[in-house]
N, C-alpha and C positions, 0 to 999 in steps of 0.2 A: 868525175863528179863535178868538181870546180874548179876555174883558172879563174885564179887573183890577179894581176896586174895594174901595176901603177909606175909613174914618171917620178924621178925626182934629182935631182942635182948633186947628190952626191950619193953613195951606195948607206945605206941604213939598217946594218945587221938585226939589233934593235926592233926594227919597225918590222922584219922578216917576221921572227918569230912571236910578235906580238899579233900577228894578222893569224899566224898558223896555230897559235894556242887560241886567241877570241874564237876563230871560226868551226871550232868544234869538229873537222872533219880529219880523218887520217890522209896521210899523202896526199894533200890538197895542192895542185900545180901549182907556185908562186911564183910570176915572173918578175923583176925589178930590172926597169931600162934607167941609166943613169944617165940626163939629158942637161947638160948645162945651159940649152937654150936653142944648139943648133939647129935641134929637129923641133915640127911643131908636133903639138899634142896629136889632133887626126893621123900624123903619122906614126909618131910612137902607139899610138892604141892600133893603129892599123895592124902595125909589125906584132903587138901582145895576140892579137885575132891570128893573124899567121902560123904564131908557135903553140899556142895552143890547142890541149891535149880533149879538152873536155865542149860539151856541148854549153853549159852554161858558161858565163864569163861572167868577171865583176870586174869592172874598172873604177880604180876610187884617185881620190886625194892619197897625198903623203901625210898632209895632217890633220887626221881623226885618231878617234878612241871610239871606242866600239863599247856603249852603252849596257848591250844585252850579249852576253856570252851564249857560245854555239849556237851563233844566227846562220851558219851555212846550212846544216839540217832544215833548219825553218824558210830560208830562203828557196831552198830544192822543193820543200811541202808545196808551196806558193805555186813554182811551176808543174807542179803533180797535178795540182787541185786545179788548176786555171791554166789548161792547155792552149786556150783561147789565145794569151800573151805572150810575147814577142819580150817585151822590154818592162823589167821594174826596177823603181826607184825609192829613191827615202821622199822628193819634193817634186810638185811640180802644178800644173797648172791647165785646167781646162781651154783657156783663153789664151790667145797671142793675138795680139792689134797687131796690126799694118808697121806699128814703128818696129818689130821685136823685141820690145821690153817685156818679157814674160807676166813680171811682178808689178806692172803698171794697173792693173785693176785687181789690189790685193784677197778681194771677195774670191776668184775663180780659181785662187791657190790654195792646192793640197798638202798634208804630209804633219810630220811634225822633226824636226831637227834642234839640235842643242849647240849650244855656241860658247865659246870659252874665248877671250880674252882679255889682256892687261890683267887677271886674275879675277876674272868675274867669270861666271857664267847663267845663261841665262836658254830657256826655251820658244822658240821660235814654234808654235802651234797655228797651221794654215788650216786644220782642220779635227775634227772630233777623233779620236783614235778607232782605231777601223778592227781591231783585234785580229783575226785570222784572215781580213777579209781583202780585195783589190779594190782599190777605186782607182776607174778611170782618168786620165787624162790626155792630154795631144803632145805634153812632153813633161821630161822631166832634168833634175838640174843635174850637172854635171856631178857634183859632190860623190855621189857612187849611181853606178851605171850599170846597171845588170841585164843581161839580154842572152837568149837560146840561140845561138850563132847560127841555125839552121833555120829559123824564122824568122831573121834579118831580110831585108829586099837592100839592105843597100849600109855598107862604110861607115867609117868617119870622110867629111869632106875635105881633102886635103887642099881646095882652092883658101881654106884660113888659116893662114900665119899664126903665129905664138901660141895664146892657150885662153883664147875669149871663140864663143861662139861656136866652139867643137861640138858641147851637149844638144845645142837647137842642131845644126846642122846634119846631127846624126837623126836625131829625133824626129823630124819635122816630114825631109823625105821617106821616111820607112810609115808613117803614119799617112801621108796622101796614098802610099801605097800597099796598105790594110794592114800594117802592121799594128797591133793594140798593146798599145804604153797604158800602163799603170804603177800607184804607188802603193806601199806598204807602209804601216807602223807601231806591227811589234818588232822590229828592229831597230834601235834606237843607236842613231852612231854624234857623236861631238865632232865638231867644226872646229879648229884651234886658231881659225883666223875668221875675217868678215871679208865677205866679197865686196873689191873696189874696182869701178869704171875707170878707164885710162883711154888715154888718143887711140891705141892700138885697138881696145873693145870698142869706140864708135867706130873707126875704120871698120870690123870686122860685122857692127850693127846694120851700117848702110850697103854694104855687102850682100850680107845675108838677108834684108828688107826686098833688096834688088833684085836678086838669084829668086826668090822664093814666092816674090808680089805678087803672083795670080793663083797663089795659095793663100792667102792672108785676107782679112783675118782670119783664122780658125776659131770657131767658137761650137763646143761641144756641151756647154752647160748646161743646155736644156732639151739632153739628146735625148733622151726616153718620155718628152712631152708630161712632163709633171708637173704644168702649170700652161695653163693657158689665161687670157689677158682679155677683158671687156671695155671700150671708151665706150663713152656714153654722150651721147650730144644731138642737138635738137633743130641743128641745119645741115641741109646738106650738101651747100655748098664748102662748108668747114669742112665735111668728110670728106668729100673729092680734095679739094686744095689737100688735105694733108695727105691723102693717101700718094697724090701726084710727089709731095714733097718728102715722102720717106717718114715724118713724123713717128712717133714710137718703133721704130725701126728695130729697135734693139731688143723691142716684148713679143716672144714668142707666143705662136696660136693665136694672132690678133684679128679681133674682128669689131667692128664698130657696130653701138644699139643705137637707132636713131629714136631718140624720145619728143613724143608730142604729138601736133596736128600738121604741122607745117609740110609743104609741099612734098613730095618723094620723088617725082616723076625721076629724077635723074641716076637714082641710086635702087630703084624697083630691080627685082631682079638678080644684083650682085651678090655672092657668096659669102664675100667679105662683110657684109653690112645686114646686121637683121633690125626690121621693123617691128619696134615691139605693137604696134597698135593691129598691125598683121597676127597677132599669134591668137592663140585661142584664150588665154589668159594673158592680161593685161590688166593696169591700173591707170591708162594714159588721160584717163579721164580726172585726173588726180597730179595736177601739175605741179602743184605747191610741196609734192613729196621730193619733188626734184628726183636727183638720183634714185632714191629709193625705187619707184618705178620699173626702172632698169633692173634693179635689183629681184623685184618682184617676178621679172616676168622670164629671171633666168633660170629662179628658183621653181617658180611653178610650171614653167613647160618643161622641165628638164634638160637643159639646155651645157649644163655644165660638165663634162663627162673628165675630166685633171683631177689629180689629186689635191692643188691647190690652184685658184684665182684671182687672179687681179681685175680689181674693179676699181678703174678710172674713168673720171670727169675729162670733156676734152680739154678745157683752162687751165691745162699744164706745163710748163718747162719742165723737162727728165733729164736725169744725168745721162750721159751720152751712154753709160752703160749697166743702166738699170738692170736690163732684161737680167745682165750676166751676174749682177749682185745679188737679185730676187733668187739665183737658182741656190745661191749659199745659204737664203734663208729657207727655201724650200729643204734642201740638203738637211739641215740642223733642225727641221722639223718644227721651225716656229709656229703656235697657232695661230698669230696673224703679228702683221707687220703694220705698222700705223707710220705715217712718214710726217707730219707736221706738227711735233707737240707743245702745248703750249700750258700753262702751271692751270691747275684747277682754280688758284684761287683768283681769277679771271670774273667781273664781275657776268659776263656772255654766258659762261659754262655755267651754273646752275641759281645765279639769283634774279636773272633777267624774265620773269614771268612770264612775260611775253611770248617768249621762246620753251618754254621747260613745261610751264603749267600745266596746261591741258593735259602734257605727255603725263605727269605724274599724276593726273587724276585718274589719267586712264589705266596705268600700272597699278593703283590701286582697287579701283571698281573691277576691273578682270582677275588678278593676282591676289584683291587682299593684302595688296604689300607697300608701307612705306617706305617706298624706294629714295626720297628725296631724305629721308633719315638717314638711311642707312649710308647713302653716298657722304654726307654730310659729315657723319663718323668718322669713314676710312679718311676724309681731308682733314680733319683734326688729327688722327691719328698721323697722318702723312702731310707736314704743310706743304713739302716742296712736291706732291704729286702734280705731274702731268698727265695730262690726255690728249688722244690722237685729234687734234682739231679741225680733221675735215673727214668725209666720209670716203676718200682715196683709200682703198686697204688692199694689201694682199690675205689670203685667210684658206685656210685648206678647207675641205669642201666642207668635212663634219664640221669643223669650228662654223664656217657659215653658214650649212645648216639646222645648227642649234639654235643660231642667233635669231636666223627666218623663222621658225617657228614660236620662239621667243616674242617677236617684235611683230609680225603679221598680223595676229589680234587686236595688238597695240593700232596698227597704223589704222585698223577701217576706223577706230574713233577719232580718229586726228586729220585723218587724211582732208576734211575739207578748212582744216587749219590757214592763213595764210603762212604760218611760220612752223608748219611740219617739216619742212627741208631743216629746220634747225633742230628739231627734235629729232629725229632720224639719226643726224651728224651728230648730236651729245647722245643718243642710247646706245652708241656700239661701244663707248667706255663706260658707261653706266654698267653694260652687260658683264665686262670683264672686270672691272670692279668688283662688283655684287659677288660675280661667281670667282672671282682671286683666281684668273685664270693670270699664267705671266705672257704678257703680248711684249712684242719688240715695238720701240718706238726709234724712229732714226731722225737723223737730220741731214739735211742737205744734198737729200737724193730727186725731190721735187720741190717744185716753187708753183703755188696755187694762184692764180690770177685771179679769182672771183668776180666774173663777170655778169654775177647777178641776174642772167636771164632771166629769172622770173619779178624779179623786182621787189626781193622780201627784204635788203638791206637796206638800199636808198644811198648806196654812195655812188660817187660819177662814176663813171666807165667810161673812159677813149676807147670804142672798138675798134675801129682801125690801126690805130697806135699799138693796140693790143695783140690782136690776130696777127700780126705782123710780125711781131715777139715771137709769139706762141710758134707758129709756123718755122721761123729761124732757130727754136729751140737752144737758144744761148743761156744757159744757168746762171 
């Protein structure tokens, strides 16, 4: 049925029958190697895979507590129902950068785990609880280790010393070579220590970076294409330069909308780049909506076939690993992600006339609705409300669009505005206000350059100084 094994320093009768009463199962193989340090871990699991009687294996820590009683039945279910995998665990993580730090971009980590020390304890949730279910990832943590010994392609690697680096190194080659890692978490087990970096784990970091480098990164986040990603920008030599310089790199399904009149000749053609002025529907006649346009012309040609999308301006610095962050908020089912927020009580965001008027005469003559009330309300009601302060969003398709059909109306009255690009960017919180939808607002995942292409603000712009930024993409 099951082999248990684990390393520890001294023999733990104790911990024997603590493993064999939690795990629910009769006659469960339990091996215990008692390692004072001689041997390293890859080799002691090596030698438990040896002796062992049974097709599944679990290799854990010596100190856990086992949260959920007879999780071995439910562990075998797991492999019943999802033949598909190879290896599961309690933690682990869609993503490995190039350094091997697993937990370096904590968005692409899975699982849920409990932690006990000094007399505290506390839960450690990398992700929504999954009930019966697998989710995937590229590895997972050493804490318990479970794997179908017959659907292994490959060991623990015994080129690492002590007991750092054994879980990626097992992990990482059986997954280049189709093995499918994933984690569980109705099984709930406690950690009685905190994992600590020593000389000996970066020794075994630069190691395993080295051994593995033309594997690396691994990024599985956005394996099943659940979000696809729009720039929007209105030259095209900005498109070439970035596309030559990797720019949004990290945003999966990317393709650039080139918005306006301005020349094409260099970019006609390409896969990557669509011309909205080329599609059968279009607003390019309609500069002063700015982005919106773009917006327009994805919605009306049908153009967006993801479950959700990112709709960015090109006047961006991104964090190096947006893409991989966006897939958690996809994951978690956000209906949109707003990344710049700034407090309503902003005199820009709804008292500047200039900017707002027109939109809310228009929400009323179409709608019947005093929108500028009702918004008015909810920031009373809420002083420290914030809104997403640029029109960068990520939004799953329904949320976007509802919103399209929402504001489409709205825009033929505005549209020869010169300050609809600011109406536009203040009704996608208007919209979720109104309708008490809860949107994620983040911070410090973009930095917006506002380069004022159209010329609706009036502040200086260095473009060169600027594009040069934008391009080096330094946050």
């Amino acid at each position: 049925m099951i082999t248990i094994g684990y390393s520890t320093r001294e023999t733990k009768p104790e911990f024997q029958e603590y493993i064999k009463k939690t795990c629910g199962i009769k006659n469960v193989q339990l091996i215990e190697v008692v390692n004072n340090g001689i041997k390293s871990l890859p080799q002691v699991y090596n030698e438990i895979i040896e002796q062992s009687n049974n097709d599944i294996v679990v290799l854990c820590h010596d100190d856990i507590e086992f949260d959920t009683n007879n999780w071995g039945p439910k562990l075998l279910k797991h492999y019943q129902r999802n033949p598909e995998y190879g290896i599961l665990g309690m933690a682990g993580s869609k993503y490995l950068p190039s350094s091997g730090k697993w937990w370096e971009v904590p968005h692409t980590m899975y699982g849920i785990v409990n932690h006990k020390h000094e007399g505290k304890k506390w839960t450690s949730t990398y992700s929504k609880h999954l009930n019966n279910k697998v989710e995937e990832v590229a590895l997972i943590d050493g804490l318990f280790i479970s794997f179908d010994k017959n659907k292994i392609k490959h060991k623990f690697n015994t080129d690492f010393d002590g007991f750092h680096f054994y879980d990626l190194s097992f992990c990482i080659p059986n997954y280049v070579d189709g093995v499918k890692i994933g984690v569980i978490s109705d099984i709930r087990l406690t950690h009685l220590s905190i994992g600590m970096t020593n000389d000996q784990w970066e020794q075994n970091r630069i190691k395993f970076s080295e051994i593995y480098k033309e594997h690396l990164p691994i990024d599985i986040t956005n394996k099943n294409n659940t979000y696809s990603t729009f720039i929007f920008c209105h030259d095209q030599d900005i498109i070439l330069n970035y596309i030559d310089n990797g720019k949004f790199s990290s945003l999966s399904n990317l393709k650039y909308m080139f918005l306006g009149n301005r020349p094409t000749d260099k970019i006609e053609g390409r896969e990557d780049v669509i011309i909205a002025r080329n599609l059968e529907f279009n607003m390019e006649e309609c500069p002063t909506l700015n982005a919106f346009t773009g917006w327009y012309a994805l919605w009306k040609n049908n153009l967006i076939t993801t479950k959700y999308v990112n709709l960015f301006e090109y006047d961006l610095i991104t964090h190096d690993n947006l893409g991989q962050i966006i897939s958690k908020f996809v994951y978690d089912e956000v209906p949109m992600v707003g990344y710049i927020p700034f407090p309503c009580s902003n005199f820009h965001y709804i008292d500047n006339k200039d900017w707002v008027g027109e939109f809310f005469d228009s929400v009323k003559q179409i709608y019947n609705l005093d929108l500028e009330k009702t918004i008015r309300f909810y920031m009373k009601s809420s002083p420290n409300m914030m809104w997403s302060s640029t029109s960068n969003s990520t939004m799953s398709y329904d949320y976007f669009n509802s919103y399209m059909k929402w504001f489409a109306p709205i825009s033929e009255l505005i549209k020869s505005s010169k300050t609809a690009g600011h109406a536009h960017e203040r009704s996608i919180s208007f919209y979720y206000i109104f309708n008490k939808i809860n949107v994620m607002l983040t911070q410090g995942l973009i930095k917006h350059y506002q380069m004022d292409s159209h010329g609706t603000q009036g502040h200086y712009v260095d473009y060169e100084k600027n594009i040069k930024e934008l391009t080096e993409n330094k946050i």
